[in-house]
N, C-alpha and C positions, 0 to 999 in steps of 0.2 A: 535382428538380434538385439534381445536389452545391452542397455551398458549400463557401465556400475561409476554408483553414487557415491560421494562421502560425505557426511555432514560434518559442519562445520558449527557448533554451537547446540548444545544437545539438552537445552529449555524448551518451554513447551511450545516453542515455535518451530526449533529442529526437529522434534517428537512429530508435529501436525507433519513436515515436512518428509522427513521419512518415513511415514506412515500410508501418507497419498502415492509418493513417489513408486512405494512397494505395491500400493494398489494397480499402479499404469504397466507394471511389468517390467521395473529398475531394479536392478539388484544393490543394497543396501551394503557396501565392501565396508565401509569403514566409517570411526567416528573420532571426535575430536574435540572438549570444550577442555576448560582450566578448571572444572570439578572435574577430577578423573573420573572418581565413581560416577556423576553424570553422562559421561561418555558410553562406560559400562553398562551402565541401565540400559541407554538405548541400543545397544549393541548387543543387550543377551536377547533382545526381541526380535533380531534377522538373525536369521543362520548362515556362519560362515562370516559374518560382521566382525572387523578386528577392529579393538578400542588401539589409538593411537595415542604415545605418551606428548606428540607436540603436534603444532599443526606442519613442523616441515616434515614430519615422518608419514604423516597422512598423506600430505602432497606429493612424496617422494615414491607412495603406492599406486599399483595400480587402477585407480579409481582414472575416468576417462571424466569427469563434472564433478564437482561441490555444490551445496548447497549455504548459502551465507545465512547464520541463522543468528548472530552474534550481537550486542548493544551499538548504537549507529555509529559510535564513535571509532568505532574498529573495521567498518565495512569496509569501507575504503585501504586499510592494511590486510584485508584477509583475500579481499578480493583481488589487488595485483598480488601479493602472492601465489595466487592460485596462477591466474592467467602467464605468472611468470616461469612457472612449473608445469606449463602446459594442458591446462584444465578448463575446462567450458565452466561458466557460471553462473546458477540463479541465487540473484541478491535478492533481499530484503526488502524492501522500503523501512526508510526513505534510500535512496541510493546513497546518500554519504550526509557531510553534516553542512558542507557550503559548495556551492558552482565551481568552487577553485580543486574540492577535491573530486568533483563528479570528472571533471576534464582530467586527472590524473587516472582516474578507472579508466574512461574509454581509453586515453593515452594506451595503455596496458593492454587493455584489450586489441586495440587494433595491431599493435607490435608480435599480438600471441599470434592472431587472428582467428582467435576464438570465439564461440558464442557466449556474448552476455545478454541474458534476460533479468528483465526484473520483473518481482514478487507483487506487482499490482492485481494481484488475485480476482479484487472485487470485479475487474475485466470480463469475468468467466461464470459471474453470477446470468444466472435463466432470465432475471426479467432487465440488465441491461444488455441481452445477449439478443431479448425478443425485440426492446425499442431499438435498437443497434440495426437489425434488420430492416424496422418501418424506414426509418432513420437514412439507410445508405441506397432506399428503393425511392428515394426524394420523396417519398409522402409527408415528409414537414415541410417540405420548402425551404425557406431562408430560416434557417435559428438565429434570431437574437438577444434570449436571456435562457440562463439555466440558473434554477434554484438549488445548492447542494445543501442539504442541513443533517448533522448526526449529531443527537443532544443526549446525553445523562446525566441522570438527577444527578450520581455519587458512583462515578466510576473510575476515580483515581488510581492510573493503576501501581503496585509496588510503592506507595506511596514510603518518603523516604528512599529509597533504592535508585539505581540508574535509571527510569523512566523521568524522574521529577530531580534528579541531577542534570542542568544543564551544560555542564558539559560533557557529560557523556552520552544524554538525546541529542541534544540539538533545538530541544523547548518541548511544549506540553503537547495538547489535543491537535495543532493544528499540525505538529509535524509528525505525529504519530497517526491519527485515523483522518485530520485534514489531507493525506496526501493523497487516501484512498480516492475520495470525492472528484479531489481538485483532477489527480488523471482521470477517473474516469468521463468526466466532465468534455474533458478534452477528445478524450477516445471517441464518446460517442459522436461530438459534433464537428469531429475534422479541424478544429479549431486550435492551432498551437501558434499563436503567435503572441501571448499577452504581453501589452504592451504598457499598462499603467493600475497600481493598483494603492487602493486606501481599505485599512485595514487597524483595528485596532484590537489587543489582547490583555487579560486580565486573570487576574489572580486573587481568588478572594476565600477558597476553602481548604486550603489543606494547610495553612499556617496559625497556630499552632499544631502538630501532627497529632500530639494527644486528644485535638478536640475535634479531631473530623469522624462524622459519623457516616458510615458508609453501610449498604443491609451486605454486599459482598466485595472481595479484595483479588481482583485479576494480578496475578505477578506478587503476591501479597506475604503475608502479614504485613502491616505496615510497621515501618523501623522508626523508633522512636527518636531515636539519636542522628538520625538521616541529614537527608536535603531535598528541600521544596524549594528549587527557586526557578521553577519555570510557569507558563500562563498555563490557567484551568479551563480560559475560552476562549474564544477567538471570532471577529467576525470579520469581515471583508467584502470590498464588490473592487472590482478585476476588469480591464476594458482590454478588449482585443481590437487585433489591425481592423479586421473586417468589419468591426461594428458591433459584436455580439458584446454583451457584459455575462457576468459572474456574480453571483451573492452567494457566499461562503458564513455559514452558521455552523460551530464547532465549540460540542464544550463535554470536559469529564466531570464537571459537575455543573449545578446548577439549580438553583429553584422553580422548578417545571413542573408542573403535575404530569403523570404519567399520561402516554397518549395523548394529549392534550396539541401537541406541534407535531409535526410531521418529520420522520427520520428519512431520506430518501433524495429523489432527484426528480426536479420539475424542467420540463423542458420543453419550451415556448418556439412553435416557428408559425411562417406565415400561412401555411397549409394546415400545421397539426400540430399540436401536442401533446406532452403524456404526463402522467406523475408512476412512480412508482416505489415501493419501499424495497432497499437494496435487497435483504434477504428474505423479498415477499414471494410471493406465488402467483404475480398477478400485474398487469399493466394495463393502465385507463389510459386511451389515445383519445382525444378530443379533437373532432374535425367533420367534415362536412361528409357526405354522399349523395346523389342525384336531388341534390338545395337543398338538404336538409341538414338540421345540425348535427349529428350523434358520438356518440360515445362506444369505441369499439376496443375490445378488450382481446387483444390474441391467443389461440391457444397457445399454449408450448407445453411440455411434459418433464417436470422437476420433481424427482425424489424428496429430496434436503437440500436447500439451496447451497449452503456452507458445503459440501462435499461437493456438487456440481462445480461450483467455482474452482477446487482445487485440482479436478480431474481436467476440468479445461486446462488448466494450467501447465500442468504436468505433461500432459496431450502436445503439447503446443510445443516445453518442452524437449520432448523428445523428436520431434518434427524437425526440430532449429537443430539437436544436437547430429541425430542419426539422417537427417533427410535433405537437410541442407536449407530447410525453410528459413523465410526470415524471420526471428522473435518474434513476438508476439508486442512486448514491451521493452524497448528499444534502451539503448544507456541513453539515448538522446533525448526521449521521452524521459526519462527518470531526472536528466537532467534540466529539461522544463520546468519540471513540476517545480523542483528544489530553486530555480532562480524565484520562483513565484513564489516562493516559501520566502526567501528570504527579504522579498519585495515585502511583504503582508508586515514579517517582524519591522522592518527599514522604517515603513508609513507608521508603526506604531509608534516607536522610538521617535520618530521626527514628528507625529503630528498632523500628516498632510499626506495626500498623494506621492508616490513614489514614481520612477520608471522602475520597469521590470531590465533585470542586464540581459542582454541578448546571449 
């Protein structure tokens, strides 16, 4: 039997959300943001969808899961809310804005004993879905470095608005599409123990707001009167218990010719490696066969990568809520990632090497 959803934040990330959600076979009961008429939009698009005037009147329905679709600064309030009104939850990334609030989420959660999932989507993309397989069939071997890089020339998003408000993100590129990377990073290679990272972040195009030139504006027009006071890049390398390292390359803008650097994830082990671009169609494994060198490329079968991922998700989803599985993306994982976030900004700030908090 479906069970019914309710969104929690009804911008175009609640929209993405209850759109896939509706695709898996969830029933869309209700919605819920601080533009009412935004709630209403999304709600005249399901049938039977009731727009809610607060989030405790939505929580108070019968909606059996939320969807956390809201600015990071509030995930953390929406989501014990939920769990504290009896609701399964898939959050967003990042899972909140410091370590200290990720431990107050699972707190909540483990009290509800509800399922929390997190929004690590890119998880459920075809081609880390295909190296993920080579990957957990031991055909690398030992991994000991991954490449993570996602660069744009001029992709500021909402520039002025709560993206580039830090304290309502949480910082720029690296906590916003660096989290993607940094878990998936981890996912594929088993690997969550980081233990030490040096990282430094910068900010060099969206101050002045009037003078940044951008060709498009995600989350946008840009607000003239705003705030830009978070980093527009970021880079990093990350040492784990085991041995493996990290190099993290992260920027919403940049002076890059296009194509020119590689968007994707490279990943080195003793047997094999691979590279591939997150929402490619395609994985290069680099390794050997009866002594020779070769390069072997998996089939797999992907529509549109971006809809793949979301269907995994929701898939995976529904498993955790109706079937008992375990997530898929753990609050524990979510809160990994987020120590190593804050390690990346710590080394900036200081200059040097950080520990990671356990």
């Amino acid at each position: 039997m479906p069970f019914k959803l309710g969104i929690i934040g009804c911008g175009s990330i609640g929209n993405v959300h209850a759109r896939n959600a509706a695709k898996a076979g969830i029933e869309i009961a209700g919605t819920w943001d601080v533009k009412v008429d935004r709630g209403k939009t999304l709600s005249d698009l399901h049938e039977g969808c009731v727009t809610h005037p607060s989030i405790d009147a939505l929580l108070a329905s019968d909606v059996d899961a939320v969807a956390v679709a809201v600015p990071n600064n509030v995930h953390k309030e929406c989501a014990i809310a939920a769990f504290d009104a009896g609701k399964h939850v898939l959050l967003e990334k990042p899972m909140a804005l410091s370590v200290a609030e990720c431990d107050e989420i699972i707190e909540a959660r483990d009290r509800s004993g509800k399922v929390l999932q997190l929004g690590f989507v890119c998880r459920g993309l075809p081609t880390a879905h295909a190296a993920k397989t080579f990957i957990d069939a031991g055909r690398f071997g030992e991994i000991y470095h991954v490449k993570c890089s996602l660069y744009r020339r001029r992709g500021i998003p909402g520039l002025g608005g709560w993206f580039t408000t830090k304290s309502l993100s949480g910082g720029g590129p690296l906590i916003d599409i660096g989290v993607h990377v940094l878990d998936l990073a981890m996912h594929l290679t088993g690997s969550r123990d980081p233990e030490r990272a040096s990282g430094q972040v910068v900010s060099k195009f969206g101050t002045p707001i009037a003078d940044y030139r951008y060709t498009n504006m995600w989350s946008g027009p840009p607000k003239l009167e705003g705030v830009f006071d978070v980093e527009d890049g970021a880079v990093a390398l990350v040492r784990f218990g085991g041995g493996m390292t990290l190099e993290l390359n992260v920027t919403w803008a940049a002076n890059v010719p296009e194509g020119i650097l590689p968007n994707g994830m490279t990943v080195m082990g003793s047997k094999a490696g691979c590279y591939f671009e997150l929402f490619g169609d395609s994985v290069k494994i680099a390794t050997e066969e009866e002594g020779q060198i070769v390069d072997v490329s998996p089939h797999f079968v992907t529509t549109e990568a971006h809809d793949d991922a979301w269907a995994r998700q929701y898939a995976q989803f529904i498993g955790a809520v109706r079937d008992g599985v375990a997530p898929h993306a753990t609050g524990e994982d979510g809160r990994c990632v987020q120590a190593l976030i804050e390690a990346i900004y710590a080394s900036s700030d200081a200059g040097r090497e950080v520990d990671v908090t356990s």
